[in-house]
C-alpha positions in Angstrom: 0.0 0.0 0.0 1.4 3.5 -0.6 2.4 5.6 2.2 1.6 9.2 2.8 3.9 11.7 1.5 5.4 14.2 3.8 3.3 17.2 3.4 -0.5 17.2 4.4 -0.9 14.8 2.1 -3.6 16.0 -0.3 -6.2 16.1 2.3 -8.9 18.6 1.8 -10.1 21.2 3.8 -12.2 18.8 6.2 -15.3 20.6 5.0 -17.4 17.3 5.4 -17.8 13.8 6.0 -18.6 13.5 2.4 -15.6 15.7 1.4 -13.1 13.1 2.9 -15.3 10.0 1.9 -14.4 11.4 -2.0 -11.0 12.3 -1.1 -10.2 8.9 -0.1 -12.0 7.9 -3.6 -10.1 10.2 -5.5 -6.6 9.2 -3.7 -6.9 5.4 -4.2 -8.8 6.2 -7.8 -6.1 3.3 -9.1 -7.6 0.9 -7.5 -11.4 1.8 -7.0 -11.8 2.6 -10.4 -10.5 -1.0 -11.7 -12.7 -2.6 -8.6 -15.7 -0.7 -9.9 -14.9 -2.0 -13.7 -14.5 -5.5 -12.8 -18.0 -5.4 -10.7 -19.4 -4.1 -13.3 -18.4 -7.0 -15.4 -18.9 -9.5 -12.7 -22.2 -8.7 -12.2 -23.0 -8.1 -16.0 -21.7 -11.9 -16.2 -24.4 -13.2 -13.6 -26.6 -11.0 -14.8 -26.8 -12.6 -18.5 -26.6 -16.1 -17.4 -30.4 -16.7 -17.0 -30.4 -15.3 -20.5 -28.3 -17.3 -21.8 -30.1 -20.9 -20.0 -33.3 -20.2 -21.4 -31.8 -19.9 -25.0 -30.0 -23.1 -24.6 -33.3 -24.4 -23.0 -34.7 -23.3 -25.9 -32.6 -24.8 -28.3 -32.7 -28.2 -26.6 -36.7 -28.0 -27.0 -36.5 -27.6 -30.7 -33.7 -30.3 -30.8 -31.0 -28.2 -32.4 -28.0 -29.5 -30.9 -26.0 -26.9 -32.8 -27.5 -23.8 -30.7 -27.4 -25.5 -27.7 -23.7 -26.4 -27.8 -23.0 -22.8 -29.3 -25.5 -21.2 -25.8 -23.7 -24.1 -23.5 -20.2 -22.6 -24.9 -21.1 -19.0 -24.8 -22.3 -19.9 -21.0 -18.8 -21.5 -20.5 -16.9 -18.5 -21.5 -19.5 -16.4 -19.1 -18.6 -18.4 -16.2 -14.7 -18.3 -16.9 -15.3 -14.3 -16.7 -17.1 -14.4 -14.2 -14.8 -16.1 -11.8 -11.8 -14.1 -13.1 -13.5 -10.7 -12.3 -15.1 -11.8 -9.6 -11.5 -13.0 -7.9 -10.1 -10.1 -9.2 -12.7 -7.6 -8.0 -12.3 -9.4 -4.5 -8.0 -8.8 -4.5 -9.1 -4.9 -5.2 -11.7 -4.9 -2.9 -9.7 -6.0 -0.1 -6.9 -3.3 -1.3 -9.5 -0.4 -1.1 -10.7 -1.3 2.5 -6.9 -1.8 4.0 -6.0 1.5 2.0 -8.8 3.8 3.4 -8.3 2.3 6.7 -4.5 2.7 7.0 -4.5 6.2 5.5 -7.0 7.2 7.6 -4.8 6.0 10.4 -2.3 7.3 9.4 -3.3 10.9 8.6 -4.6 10.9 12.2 -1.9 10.1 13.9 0.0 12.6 11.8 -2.5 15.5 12.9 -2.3 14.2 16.6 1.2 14.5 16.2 0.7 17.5 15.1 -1.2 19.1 17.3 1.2 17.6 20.2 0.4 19.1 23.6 -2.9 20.4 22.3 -4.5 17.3 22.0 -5.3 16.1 25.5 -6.8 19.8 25.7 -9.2 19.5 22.2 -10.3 15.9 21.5 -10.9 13.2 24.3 -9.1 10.3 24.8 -12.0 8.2 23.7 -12.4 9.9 20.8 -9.0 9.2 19.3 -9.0 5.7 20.2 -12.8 5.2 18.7 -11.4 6.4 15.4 -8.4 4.2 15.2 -10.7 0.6 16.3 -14.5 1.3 15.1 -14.2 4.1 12.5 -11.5 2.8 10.4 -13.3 0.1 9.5 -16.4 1.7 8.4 -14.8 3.8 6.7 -12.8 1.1 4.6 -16.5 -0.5 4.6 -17.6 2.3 2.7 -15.0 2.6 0.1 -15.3 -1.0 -0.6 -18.6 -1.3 -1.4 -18.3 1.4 -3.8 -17.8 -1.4 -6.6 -20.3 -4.1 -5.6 -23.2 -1.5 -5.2 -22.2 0.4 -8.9 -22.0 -3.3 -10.2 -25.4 -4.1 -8.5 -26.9 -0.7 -10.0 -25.7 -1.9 -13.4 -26.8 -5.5 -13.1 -30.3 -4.4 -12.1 -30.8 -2.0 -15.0 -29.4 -4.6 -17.3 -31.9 -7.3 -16.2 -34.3 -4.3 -16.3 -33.6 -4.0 -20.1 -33.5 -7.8 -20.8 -37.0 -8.1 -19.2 -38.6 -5.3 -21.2 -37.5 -6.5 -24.6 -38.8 -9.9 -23.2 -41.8 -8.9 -21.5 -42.9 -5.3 -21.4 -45.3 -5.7 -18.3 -41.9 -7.7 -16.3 -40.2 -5.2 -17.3 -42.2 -2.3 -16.0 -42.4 -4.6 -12.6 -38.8 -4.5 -12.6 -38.7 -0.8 -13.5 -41.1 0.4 -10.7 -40.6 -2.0 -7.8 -36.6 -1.2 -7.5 -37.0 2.6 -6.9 -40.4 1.7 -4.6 -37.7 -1.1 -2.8 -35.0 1.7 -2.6 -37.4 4.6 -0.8 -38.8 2.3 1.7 -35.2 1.3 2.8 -34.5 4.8 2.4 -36.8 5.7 5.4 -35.1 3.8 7.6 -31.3 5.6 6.5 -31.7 8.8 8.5 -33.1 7.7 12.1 -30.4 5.0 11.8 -27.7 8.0 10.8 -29.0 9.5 13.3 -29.1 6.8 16.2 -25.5 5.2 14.9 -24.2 9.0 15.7 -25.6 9.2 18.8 -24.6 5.6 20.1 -20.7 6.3 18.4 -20.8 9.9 20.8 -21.2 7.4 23.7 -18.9 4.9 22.9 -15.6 7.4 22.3 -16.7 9.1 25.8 -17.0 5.6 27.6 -13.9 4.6 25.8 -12.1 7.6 27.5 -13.5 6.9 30.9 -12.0 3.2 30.1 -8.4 4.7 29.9 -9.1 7.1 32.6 -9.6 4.2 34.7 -6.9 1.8 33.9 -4.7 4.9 34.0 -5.5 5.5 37.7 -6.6 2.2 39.3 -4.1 2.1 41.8 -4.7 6.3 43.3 -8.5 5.6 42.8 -7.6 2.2 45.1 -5.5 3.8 47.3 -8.0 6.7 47.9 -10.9 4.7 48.4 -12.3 5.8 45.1 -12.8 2.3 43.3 -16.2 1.6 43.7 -17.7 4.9 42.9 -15.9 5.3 39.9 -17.0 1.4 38.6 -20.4 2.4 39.3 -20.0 5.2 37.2 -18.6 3.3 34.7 -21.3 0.9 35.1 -24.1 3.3 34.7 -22.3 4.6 31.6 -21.8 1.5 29.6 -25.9 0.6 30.2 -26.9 3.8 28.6 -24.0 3.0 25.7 -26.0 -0.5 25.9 -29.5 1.0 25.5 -28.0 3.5 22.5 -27.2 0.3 21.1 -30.2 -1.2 21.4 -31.8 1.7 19.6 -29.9 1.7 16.9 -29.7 -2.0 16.9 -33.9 -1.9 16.7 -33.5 0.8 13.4 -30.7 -2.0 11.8 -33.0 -4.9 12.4 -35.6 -3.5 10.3 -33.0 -3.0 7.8 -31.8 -6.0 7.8 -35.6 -7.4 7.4 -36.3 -5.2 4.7 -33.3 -6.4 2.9 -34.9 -9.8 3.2 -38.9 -9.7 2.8 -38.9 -6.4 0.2 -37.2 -8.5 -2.4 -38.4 -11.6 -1.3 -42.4 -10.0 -1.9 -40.4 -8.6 -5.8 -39.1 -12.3 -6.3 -42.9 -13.8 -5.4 -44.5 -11.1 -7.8 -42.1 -11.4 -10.6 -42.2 -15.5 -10.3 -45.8 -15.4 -10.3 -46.4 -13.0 -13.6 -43.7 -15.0 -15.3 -45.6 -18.3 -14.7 -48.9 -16.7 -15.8 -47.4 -15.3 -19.1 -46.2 -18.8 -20.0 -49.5 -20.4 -19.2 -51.3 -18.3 -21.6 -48.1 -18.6 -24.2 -47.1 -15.5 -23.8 -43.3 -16.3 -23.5 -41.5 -19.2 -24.0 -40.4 -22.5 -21.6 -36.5 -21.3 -21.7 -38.2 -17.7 -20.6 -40.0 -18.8 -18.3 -36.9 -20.4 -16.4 -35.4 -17.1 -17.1 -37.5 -15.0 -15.4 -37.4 -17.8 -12.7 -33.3 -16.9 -12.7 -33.9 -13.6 -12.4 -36.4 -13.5 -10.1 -33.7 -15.6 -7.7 -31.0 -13.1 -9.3 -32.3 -9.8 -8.7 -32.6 -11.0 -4.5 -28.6 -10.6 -4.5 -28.3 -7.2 -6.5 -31.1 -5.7 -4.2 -29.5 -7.0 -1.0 -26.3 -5.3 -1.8 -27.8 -1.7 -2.8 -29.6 -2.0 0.5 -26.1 -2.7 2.1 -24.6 -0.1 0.0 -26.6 2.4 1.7 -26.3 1.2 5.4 -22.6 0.9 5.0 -22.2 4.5 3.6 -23.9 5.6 5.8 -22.0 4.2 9.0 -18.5 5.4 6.5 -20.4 9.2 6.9 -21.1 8.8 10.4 -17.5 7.4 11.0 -15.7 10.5 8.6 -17.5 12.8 10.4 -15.2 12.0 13.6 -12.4 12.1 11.8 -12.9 15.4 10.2 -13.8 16.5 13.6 -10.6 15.6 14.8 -8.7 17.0 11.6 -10.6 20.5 12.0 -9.0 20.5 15.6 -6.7 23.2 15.9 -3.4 23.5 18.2 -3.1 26.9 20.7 0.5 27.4 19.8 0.8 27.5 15.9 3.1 27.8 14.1 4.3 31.9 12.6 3.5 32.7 9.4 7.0 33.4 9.0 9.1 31.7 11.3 12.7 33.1 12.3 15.6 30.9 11.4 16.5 28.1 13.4 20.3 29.7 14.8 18.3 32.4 16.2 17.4 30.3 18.7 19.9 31.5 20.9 20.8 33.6 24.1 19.6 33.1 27.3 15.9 31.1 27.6 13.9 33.5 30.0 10.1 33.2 31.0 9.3 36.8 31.8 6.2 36.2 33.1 8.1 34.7 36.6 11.2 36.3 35.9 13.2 33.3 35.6 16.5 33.6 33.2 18.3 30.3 32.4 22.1 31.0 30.8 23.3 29.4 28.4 26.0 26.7 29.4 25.0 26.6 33.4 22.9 24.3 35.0 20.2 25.6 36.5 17.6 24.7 39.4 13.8 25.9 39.9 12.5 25.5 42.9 9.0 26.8 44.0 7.1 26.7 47.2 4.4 25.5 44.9 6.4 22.7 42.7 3.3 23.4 39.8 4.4 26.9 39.5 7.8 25.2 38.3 6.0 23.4 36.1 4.6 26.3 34.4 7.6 27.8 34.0 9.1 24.6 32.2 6.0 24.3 30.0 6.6 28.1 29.4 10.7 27.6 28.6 9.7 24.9 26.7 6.9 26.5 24.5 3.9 23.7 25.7 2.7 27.2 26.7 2.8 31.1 25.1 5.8 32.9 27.7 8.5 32.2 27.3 11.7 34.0 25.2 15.3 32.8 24.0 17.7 35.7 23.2 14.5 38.3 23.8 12.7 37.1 21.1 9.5 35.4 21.9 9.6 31.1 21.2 6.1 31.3 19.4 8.1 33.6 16.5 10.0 29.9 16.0 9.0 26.9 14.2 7.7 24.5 16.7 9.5 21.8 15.4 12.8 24.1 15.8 12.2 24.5 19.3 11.4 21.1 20.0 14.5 19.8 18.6 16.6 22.8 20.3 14.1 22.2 23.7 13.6 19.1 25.5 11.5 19.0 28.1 11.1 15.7 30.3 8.3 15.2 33.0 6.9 12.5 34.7 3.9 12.7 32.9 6.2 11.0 29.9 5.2 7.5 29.4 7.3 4.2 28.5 5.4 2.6 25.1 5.1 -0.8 24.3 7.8 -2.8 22.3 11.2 -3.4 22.6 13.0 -1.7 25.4 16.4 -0.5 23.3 13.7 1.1 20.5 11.7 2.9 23.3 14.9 4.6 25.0 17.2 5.2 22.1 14.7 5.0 19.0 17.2 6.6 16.4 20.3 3.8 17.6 22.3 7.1 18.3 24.9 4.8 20.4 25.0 6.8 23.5 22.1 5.1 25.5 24.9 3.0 28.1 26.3 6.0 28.8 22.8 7.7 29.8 21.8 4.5 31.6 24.9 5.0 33.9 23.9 8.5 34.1 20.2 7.8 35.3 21.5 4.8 37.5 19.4 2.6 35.2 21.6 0.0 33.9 20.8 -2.6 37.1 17.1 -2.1 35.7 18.3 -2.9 32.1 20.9 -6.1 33.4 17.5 -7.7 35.6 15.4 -7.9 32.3 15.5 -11.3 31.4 16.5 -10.3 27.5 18.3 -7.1 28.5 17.4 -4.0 25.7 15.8 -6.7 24.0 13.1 -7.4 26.4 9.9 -6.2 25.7 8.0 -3.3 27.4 4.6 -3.8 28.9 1.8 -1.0 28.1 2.9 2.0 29.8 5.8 0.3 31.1 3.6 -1.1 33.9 5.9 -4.2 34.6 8.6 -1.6 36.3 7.9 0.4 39.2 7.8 4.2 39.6 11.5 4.9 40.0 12.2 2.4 37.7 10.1 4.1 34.7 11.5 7.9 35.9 15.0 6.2 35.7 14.5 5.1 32.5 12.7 8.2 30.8 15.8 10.3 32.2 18.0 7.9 30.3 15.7 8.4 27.3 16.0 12.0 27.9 19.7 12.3 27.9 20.1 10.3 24.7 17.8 13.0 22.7 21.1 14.8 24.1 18.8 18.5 23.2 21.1 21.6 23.0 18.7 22.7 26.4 17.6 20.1 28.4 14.4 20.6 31.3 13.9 18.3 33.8 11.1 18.0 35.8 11.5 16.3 39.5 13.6 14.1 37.5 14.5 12.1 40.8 11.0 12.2 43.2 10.3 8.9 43.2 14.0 7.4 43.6 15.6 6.5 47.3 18.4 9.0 48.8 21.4 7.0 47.8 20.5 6.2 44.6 19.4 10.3 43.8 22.7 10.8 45.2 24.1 9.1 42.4 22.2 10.1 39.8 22.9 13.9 41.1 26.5 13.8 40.9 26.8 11.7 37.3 24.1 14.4 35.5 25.9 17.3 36.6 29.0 15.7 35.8 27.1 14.8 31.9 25.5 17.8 31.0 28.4 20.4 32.5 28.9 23.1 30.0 25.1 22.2 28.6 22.2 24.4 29.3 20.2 22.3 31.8 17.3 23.0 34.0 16.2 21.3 36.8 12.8 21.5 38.6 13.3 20.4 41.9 13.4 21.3 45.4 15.8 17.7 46.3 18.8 19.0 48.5 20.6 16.3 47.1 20.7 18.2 43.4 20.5 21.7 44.2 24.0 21.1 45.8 25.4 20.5 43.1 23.9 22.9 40.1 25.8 26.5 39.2 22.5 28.6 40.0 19.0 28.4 42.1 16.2 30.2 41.5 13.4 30.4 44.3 9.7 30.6 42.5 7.2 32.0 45.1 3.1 32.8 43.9 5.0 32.7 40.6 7.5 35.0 40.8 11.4 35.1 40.9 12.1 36.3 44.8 16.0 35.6 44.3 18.7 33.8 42.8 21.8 32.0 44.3 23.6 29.1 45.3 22.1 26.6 47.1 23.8 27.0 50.4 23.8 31.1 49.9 19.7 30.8 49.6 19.9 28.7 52.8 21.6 31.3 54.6 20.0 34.3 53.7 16.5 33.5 52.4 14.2 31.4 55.1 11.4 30.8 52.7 13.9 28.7 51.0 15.1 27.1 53.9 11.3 26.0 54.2 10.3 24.8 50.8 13.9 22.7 51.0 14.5 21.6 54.0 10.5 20.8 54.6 10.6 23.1 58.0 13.7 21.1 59.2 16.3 23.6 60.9 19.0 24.4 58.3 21.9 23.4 60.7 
């Protein structure tokens, strides 16, 4: 399957669901159009068989042997097409389905990538993973029954025409009952668009609360909060259930129309065709014909009917995803970004009055430790504040600052897969060294296949200083040209922060580092410290100078304990 290209790929403006439903058409137009073709002719082929049996019927009633093997090779060579296109459609078919699927993957995970930070703050959780299990299939539903449903069309006015030059009054059955067939299903389209989009609503919201809770089963355990928060779930998922029921109630009728409508067509066709040949109106091998297509036109008619349902679950199922692509990120990029070795000077966030220098090491510590979490987010540019050189980070391209701006917090998660591709993804060659650094490499050495072992979702199979340990080692091998850490050592026991103190200040030396902590163990050993109170700078020092001389440092630090 072809992959996207870098840019935005051709996508359209996300107008509509219809919009993107024809965009995907238009992309994958090498494929569709050949699938549409061969349905078309694999259809035509079926659709010409009864035809073709009541002429060799025919021929066998007169005794004229040379008709009927001329009708019995013509239906040979029929058949042999018919299987070809009919395999071939199939191979096309399944192309088209995996092709609007994976694209649609793929173009949004590019956009969430894209809108980085800002996603957590415009779509929910539920909502992203609903689109990558439930809509991605209808949506390759859609586009592959694109070719059966044009081949049905085409099959049904052929017989339409055959039947008319046979029988004019078959043929005006034919002509009048399909469209009568096609509104009555119609009626039932838009209260099941309506009930699938209601019940698809619920499911991405219940699907957040899912994560929400697997996310935070051990606090919501540890705070007593378990059982309220399953009977919330609870009481969720039955009113998903009862949206499903609806909408199942709408589909049921659907599916029985899809059944008894052409069944009743198949009775009434069957029954004129047998009158007409009582009173020798047609002939024995037409009378097996319209038998044929009476059986024939069942198949066609099911297929337009699920040609419409599944459409209509593809719109319901676009529309999320054009939701999501119409979701913009809060920090943009400029229209005209400044070049990339601008991006130099000292990092300040003028909003608290902190001022990092290039080259030192710095430390953040706030008698609030979110207000130093700000301020990272700020230095960072995960939020409008903050300035490099005195020229304001949003006037870069983000992806400039991101690759000149690390920022590593404990909200970082370990992902699934191999251990070595999680912590050094690009094989750079320098993750031992930042394993030493982070005092991880006993973690790595107790796994039982070492970087090769494999990482369990969100890297629950280590513990909490275990994971922190690791993403500082995946931090230090991104090896940024500014590097923010945030409590990069909270969760970690005295001797072993100890160690991981004195090795990162002996790594990043001469690198601009910051370091959000208030851990005496660190702040001994950085070249400045700057005390964050109700969000401002109230002074700047060494560790052990803010210790003498400023007591609401000697608080926030020491926790109340008496400096000596």
């Amino acid at each position: 399957m072809r992959t996207l290209p870098d840019a935005d790929c051709g996508v359209p403006d996300s107008r509509s669901a219809t919009h993107y439903l024809g965009w995907l058409v238009r992309r994958y137009r090498l494929t569709v159009v050949p699938a549409i073709a061969l349905a078309v002719v694999w259809m035509l082929c079926q659709a010409v068989v009864p035809a073709i049996i009541g002429r060799a019927i025919d021929a066998a009633t007169r005794r004229d042997d040379h008709d009927l093997l001329i009708w019995c090779l013509v239906l040979l060579g029929v058949g042999t097409v018919q299987a070809i296109t009919g395999v071939s459609r199939h191979r096309f078919a399944v192309v088209n389905f995996l092709s609007a699927m994976f694209v649609t993957v793929q173009i949004t995970v590019r956009h969430a990538a894209r809108l980085g930070s800002a996603l957590s703050r415009r779509l929910d959780t539920g909502e992203v993973v609903a689109i990558g299990t439930a809509d991605i299939r209808a949506i390759g539903a859609a586009i592959d029954i694109t070719a059966r449903g044009t081949g049905s069309l085409v099959a049904v006015v052929t017989v339409t025409v055959i039947l008319l030059f046979t029988s004019v009054p078959l043929g005006l059955v034919v002509v009048l009952g399909v469209p009568i067939l096609m509104a009555v299903v119609g009626l039932l389209i838009k209260p099941l668009h309506h009930r699938q989009q209601v019940t698809r609503e619920q499911q991405g919201l219940l699907t957040g609360r899912a994560a929400d809770l697997v996310g935070g089963l051990r606090v919501l355990r540890g705070v007593g909060g378990e059982a309220v928060m399953a009977e919330r779930y609870r009481a969720e998922s039955q009113a998903l259930r009862a949206a499903g029921v609806r909408t199942a109630r709408v589909e049921s009728l659907l599916e029985a129309a899809q059944v008894l409508l052409p069944g009743v067509f198949l009775v009434l066709v069957t029954w004129l065709g047998a009158h007409f040949a009582l009173n020798g109106q047609i002939t024995v091998g037409q009378l097996v014909s319209f038998y044929a297509y009476a059986a024939f036109l069942v198949a066609p008619l099911r297929q337009l009917t699920e040609t419409l349902d599944k459409i209509t679950r593809g719109h319901v199922a676009s529309r999320r995803v054009v939701a999501m692509l119409g979701a913009v990120t809060d920090l943009p990029d400029p229209s005209a970004p400044l070049p990339a070795e601008r991006l130099a000077g000292d990092l300040a966030d003028p909003r608290s009055g902190v001022v990092v220098r290039p080259g030192e090491i710095t430390a953040i510590v706030a008698a609030a430790p979110a207000e130093a979490t700000e301020i990272a987010d700020r230095l960072g540019r995960y939020a409008e504040g903050g300035t490099a050189g005195g020229r304001p980070l949003d006037e870069f391209a983000m992806a400039t600052v991101r690759e000149r701006i690390l920022v590593a917090d404990n909200d970082a998660r370990l992902f699934t897969g191999r251990l070595h591709d999680d912590l050094d993804p690009h094989d750079r060659g320098s993750l031992p060294a930042a394993l030493h650094t982070a005092a991880a490499t006993d973690i790595v050495e107790a796994l039982p296949d070492g970087l090769d072992s494999e990482v369990a979702e969100r890297g629950r199979s280590f513990s909490g200083g275990q994971q922190q340990r690791l993403r500082l080692a995946r931090a230090l091998v991104a090896d940024p040209d500014t590097l923010i850490l945030v409590e990069p050592t909270s969760a970690v026991d005295a001797h072993t922060e100890a160690r991981i103190a004195e090795r990162l200040i002996t790594a990043r030396t001469g690198r601009t580092t910051v370091i959000c902590t208030s851990s005496p163990l660190v702040l001994d050993r950085v070249d400045r410290v700057c005390f964050v109170e109700d969000g401002r700078l109230v002074a700047t020092g060494t560790h052990h100078g803010l210790l003498d001389h400023e007591p609401r440092y000697a608080r926030t630090v020491l926790r109340g304990e008496d400096p000596e």
